[in-house]
C-alpha positions in Angstrom: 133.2 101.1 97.0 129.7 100.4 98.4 126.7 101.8 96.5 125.4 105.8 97.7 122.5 105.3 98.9 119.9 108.1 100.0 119.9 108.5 103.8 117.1 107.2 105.0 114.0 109.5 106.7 112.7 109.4 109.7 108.5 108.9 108.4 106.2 111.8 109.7 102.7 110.3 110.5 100.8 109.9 107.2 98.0 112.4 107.0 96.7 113.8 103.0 97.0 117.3 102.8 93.9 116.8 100.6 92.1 114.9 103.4 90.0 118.3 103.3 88.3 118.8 100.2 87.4 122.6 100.8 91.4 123.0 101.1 92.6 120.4 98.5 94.3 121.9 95.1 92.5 120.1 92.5 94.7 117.5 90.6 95.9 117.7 87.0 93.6 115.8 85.2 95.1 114.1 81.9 94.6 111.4 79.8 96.6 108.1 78.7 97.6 106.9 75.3 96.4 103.9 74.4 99.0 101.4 73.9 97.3 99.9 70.7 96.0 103.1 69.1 96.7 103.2 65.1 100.1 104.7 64.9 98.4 106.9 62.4 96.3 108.5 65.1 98.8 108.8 68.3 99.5 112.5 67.5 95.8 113.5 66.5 95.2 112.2 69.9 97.4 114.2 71.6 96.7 117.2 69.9 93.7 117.0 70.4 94.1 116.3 74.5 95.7 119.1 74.1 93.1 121.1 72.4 90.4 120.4 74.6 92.2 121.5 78.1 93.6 118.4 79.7 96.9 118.8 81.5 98.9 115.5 80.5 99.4 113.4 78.4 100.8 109.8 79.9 102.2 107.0 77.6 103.1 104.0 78.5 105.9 101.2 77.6 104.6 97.5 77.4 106.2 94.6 76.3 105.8 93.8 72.4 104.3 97.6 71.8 105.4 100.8 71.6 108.4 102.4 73.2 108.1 105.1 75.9 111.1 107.4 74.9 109.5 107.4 71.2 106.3 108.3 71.8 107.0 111.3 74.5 109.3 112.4 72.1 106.8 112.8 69.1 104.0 113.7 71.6 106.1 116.7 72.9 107.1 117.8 69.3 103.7 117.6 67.9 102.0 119.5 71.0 102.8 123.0 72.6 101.5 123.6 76.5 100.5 119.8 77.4 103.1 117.7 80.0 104.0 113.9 78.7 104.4 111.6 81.2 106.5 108.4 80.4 104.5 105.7 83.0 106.7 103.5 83.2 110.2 102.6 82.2 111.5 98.9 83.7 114.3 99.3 85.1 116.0 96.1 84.6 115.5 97.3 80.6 118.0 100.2 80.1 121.5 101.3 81.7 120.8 104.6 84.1 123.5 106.0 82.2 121.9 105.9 78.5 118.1 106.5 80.5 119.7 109.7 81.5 120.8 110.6 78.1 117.3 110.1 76.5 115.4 111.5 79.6 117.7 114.6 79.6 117.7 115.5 75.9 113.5 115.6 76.1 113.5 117.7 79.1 116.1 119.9 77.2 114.2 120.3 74.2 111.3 120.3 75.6 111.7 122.3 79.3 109.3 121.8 82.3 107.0 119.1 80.2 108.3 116.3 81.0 107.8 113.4 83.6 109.3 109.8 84.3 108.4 107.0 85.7 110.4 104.5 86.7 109.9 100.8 88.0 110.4 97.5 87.7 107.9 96.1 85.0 105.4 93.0 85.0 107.6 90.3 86.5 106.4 87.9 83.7 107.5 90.6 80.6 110.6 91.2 82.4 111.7 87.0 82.9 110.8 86.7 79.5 113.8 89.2 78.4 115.9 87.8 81.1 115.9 91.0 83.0 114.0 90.4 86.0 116.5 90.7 88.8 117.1 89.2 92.3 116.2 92.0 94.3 113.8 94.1 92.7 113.7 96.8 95.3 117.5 97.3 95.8 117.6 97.7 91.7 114.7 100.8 92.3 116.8 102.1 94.5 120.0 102.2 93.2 118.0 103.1 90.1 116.5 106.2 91.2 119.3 107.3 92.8 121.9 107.4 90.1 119.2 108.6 87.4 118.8 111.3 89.5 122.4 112.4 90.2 123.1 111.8 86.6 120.6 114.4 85.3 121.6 116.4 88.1 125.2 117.3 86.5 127.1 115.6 89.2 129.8 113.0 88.5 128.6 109.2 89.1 130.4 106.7 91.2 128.0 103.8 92.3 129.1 100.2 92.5 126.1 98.8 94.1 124.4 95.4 93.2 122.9 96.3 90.1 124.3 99.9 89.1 128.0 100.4 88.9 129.0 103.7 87.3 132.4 105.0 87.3 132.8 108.6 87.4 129.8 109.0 84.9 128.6 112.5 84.4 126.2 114.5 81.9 128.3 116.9 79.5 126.7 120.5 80.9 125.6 121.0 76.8 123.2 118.3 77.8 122.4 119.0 81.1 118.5 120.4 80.9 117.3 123.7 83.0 114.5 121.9 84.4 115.2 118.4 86.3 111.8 116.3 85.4 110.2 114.7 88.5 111.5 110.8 88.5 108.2 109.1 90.0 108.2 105.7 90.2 105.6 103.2 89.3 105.1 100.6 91.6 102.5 98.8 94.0 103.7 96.2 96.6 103.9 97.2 99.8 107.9 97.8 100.3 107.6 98.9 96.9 105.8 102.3 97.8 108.1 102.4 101.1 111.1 103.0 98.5 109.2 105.5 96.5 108.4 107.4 99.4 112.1 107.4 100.3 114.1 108.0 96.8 111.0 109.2 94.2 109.2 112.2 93.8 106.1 110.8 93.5 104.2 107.2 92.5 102.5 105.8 89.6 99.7 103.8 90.8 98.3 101.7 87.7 94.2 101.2 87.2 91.2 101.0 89.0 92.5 103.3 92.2 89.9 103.8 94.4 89.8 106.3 96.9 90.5 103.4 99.4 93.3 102.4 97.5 95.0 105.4 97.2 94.7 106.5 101.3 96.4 103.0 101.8 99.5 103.6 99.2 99.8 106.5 100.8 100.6 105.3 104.1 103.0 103.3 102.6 104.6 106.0 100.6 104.4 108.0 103.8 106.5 110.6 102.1 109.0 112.8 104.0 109.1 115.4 101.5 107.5 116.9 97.9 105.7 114.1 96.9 103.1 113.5 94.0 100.5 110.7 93.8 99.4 110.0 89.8 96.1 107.6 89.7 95.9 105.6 86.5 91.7 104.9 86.0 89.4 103.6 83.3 86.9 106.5 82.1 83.9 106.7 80.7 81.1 109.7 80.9 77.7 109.6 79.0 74.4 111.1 79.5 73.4 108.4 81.4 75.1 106.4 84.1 74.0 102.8 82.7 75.6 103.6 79.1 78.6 104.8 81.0 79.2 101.8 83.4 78.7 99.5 80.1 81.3 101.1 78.3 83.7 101.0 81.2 83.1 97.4 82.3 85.5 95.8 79.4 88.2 97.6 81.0 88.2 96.2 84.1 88.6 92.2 83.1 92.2 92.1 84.8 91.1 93.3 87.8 90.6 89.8 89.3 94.1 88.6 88.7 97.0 88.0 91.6 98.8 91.1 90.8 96.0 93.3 91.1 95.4 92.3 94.6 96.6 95.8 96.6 94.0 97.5 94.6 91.5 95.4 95.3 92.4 94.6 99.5 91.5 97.6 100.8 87.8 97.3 99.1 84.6 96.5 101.3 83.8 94.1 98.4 86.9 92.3 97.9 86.7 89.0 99.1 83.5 88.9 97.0 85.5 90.1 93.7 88.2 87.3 94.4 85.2 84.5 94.6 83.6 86.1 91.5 86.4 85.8 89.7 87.2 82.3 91.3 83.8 81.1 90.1 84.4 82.5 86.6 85.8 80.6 83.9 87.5 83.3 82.0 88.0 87.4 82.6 85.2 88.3 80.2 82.5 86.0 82.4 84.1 87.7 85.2 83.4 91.5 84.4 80.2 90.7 82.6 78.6 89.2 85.9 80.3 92.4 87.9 77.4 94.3 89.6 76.7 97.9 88.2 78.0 98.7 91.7 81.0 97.8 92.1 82.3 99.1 88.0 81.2 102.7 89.6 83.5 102.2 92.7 86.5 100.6 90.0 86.4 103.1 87.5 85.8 106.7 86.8 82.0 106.6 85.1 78.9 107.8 84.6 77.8 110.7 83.7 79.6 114.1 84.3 78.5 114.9 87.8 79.1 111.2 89.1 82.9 111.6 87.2 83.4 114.7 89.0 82.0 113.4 92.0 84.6 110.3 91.6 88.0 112.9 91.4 87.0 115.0 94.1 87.1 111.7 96.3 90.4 110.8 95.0 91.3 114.5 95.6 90.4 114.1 98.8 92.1 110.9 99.0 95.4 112.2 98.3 95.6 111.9 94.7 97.2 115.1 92.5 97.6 113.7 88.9 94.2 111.4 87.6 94.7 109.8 84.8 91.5 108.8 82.6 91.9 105.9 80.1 89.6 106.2 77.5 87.6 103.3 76.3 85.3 102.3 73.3 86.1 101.9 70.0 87.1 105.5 69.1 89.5 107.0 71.8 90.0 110.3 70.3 86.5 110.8 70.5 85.7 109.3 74.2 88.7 112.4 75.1 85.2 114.5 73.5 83.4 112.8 76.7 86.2 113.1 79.1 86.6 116.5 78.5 83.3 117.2 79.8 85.3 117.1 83.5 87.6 120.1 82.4 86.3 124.0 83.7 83.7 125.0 86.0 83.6 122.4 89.0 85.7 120.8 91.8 88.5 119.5 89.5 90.7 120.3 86.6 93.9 122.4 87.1 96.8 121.8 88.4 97.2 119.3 91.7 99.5 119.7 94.7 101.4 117.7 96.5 102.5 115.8 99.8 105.2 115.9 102.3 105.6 118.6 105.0 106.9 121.0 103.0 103.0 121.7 101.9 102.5 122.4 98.3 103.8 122.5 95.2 103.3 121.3 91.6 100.8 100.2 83.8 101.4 101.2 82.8 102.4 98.4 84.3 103.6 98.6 88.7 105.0 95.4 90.0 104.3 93.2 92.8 107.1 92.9 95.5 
C-alpha cells in the first residue's frame, strides 16, 4: 500500500492578516530556554517566566544537550498557566509511533499547554547519528501526517518511504482531550511549502526579521489555521547602545551557509556575506557588525525600540515571538524582557493565518 498522503491545496494568494497593525491580534510573546543553562536553574527559569506574565515557554532539542520530551515535561510539572513549546524534534531521531506516545501522555497530563515542533534537524547533527535521510521533505511529510493521525485516535496504516505503520493506533486511555498544534520547524524554501500544506504552523529559528518572515510566509502560503513562531535574540536596557552590545554575541552564526534565507531577503545582505567573507572567525565577524544592522537582527534596545521591533513582526505576520535571553544571567535578562509584557502594542495572545481568519533551532534545516 502506498503512503496517505494529505491532499494537496489549491494556495490562496498570500496576504498577512496582520499586514494591518490597527487590526493585528498581538502575538504571544514567550521566551526560550537556554540549551546550556545549569540544570539546577531550568525550573527557576521557568517559574519565573511564568511569574512575570510571558505566555510560553519554548525548549529546544540539540545534539549532545538536553532532550526536548524531558524538559517540557519538567517545565509543565513545575509551572501552572504557561504553554511549553518543544522547538524542534528531528524527525529522522524517533519512530512516529513512540513520538506520539510521549507527545500524547504531556498533552494528557498536561491539557491545552502543550506544542510540537517537528523537523528535520541540522543536516550535520543528524549524518553524524546516521539519521539524515534521502529525501528530507518526503520524511516531513509522511511525518506529520502519521503523528497526527496517531494522536488523533485513528488506526495507522502508512507504508510510505520512511514511515510504515501497520494498523497502529493510540489506546483511547491515552488519547488526550486536547490535540497539541504539530508546527514544524523548518526554513528552505520547499521546506515551508510542506509546512503550509501538512503543519499547523512554522518554527522559524533566529534573527527573523520582519523581511524574513513576509517571505516564509509566501512560501508557507497557508490554506488554512496557520501559526508563524519567530525565534529572536533579546536584549532591553535603559539605553539602546548597552542593549545592542549585549545582543551582538548572539548573532556570530548568522554569517554561515545555512542561515542564508534569513539573511536573503535583507537590504544589507550581500554586505553581511562579504563581512563575514573578510572575517577570519565569527567573533571578528559580529564584533565589526554595525550598530545598525544588530537592531534590524535582533530584538534590542530599550523598551520602546523592543516593542517597536514586535509590532513590525506583528505586522509581518508573526503570532508567537520568541525572545532568547542573553548575558551571563538568563533568569535575570527574563527581569528585562519582561519590560515588553502589559500596557502597549504587544503581549497576549496572537492569531493566526489561513482563510478561516483567526484563532489561537532550535535548529530548522536547509532543503
Amino acid at each position: 500500500m502506498s503512503v496517505t498522503r494529505p491532499a494537496r491545496r489549491r494556495r490562496a494568494p498570500v496576504r498577512s492578516p496582520a499586514a494591518d497593525t490597527a487590526e493585528a491580534p498581538a502575538p504571544a510573546v514567550g521566551v526560550l530556554l537556554p540549551r546550556d543553562l545549569p540544570a539546577g536553574r531550568i525550573l527557576r527559569y521557568a517559574r519565573r517566566a511564568e511569574a512575570l506574565g510571558f505566555d510560553a515557554v519554548w525548549v529546544v532539542e540539540d545534539l549532545g544537550f538536553r532532550g526536548g520530551v524531558a524538559q517540557a515535561a519538567a517545565v509543565l510539572a513545575s509551572t501552572d498557566r504557561i504553554r511549553v513549546g518543544i522547538g524542534l524534534l528531528p524527525a529522522g531521531a524517533r519512530n512516529v509511533a513512540f513520538a506520539a506516545l510521549e507527545i500524547a501522555s504531556l498533552a494528557q497530563l498536561f491539557p491545552g499547554r502543550v506544542d510540537v515542533a517537528i523537523g528535520h534537524g541540522m543536516p550535520h547533527w543528524m549524518r553524524s547519528v546516521g539519521q539524515w535521510p534521502g529525501s528530507p521533505l518526503t520524511l516531513l511529510r509522511e511525518y506529520v501526517d502519521a503523528l497526527r493521525a496517531l494522536l488523533h485516535g485513528e488506526l495507522t496504516r502508512r507504508h510510505g518511504r520512511y514511515v510504515r505503520l501497520d494498523d497502529v493506533r493510540l489506546d483511547p486511555s491515552a488519547l488526550p482531550g486536547v490535540v497539541p498544534d504539530i508546527l514544524a520547524g523548518v526554513r528552505g524554501p520547499r521546506s515551508l511549502a510542506v509546512s503550509g500544506e501538512v503543519a499547523d504552523g512554522t518554527v522559524l529559528a533566529e534573527p527573523v526579521t520582519p523581511e524574513y518572515a513576509r517571505v516564509a510566509l509566501g512560501h508557507i502560503a497557508p490554506g488554512r489555521r496557520h501559526r508563524l513562531v519567530a525565534y529572536n535574540v533579546a536584549s532591553v536596557a535603559p539605553d539602546r547602545p548597552t542593549a545592542l552590545a549585549a545582543a551582538r554575541p548572539g548573532l556570530e552564526w548568522i554569517g554561515e551557509p545555512d542561515w542564508h534565507p534569513h539573511i536573503a531577503p535583507l537590504p544589507f545582505a550581500d554586505e553581511l556575506v562579504a563581512l563575514r567573507a573578510a572575517s577570519a572567525s565569527r567573533e571578528e565577524f559580529v564584533r565589526r557588525m554595525p550598530d545598525t544592522w544588530v537592531a534590524r537582527l535582533a530584538v534590542a534596545g530599550t523598551t520602546e525600540d523592543a516593542r517597536a521591533r514586535l509590532a513590525e513582526l506583528r505586522a509581518a505576520g508573526v503570532t508567537d515571538a520568541v525572545l532568547a535571553p542573553v548575558g551571563p544571567d538568563p533568569v535575570r535578562a527574563l527581569e528585562s524582557l519582561a519590560t515588553l509584557l502589559g500596557a502597549g502594542p504587544v503581549g497576549g495572545i496572537g492569531g493566526v493565518h489561513g482563510p478561516e481568519g483567526a484563532g489561537t533551532p532550535s535548529a530548522p534545516e536547509t532543503p
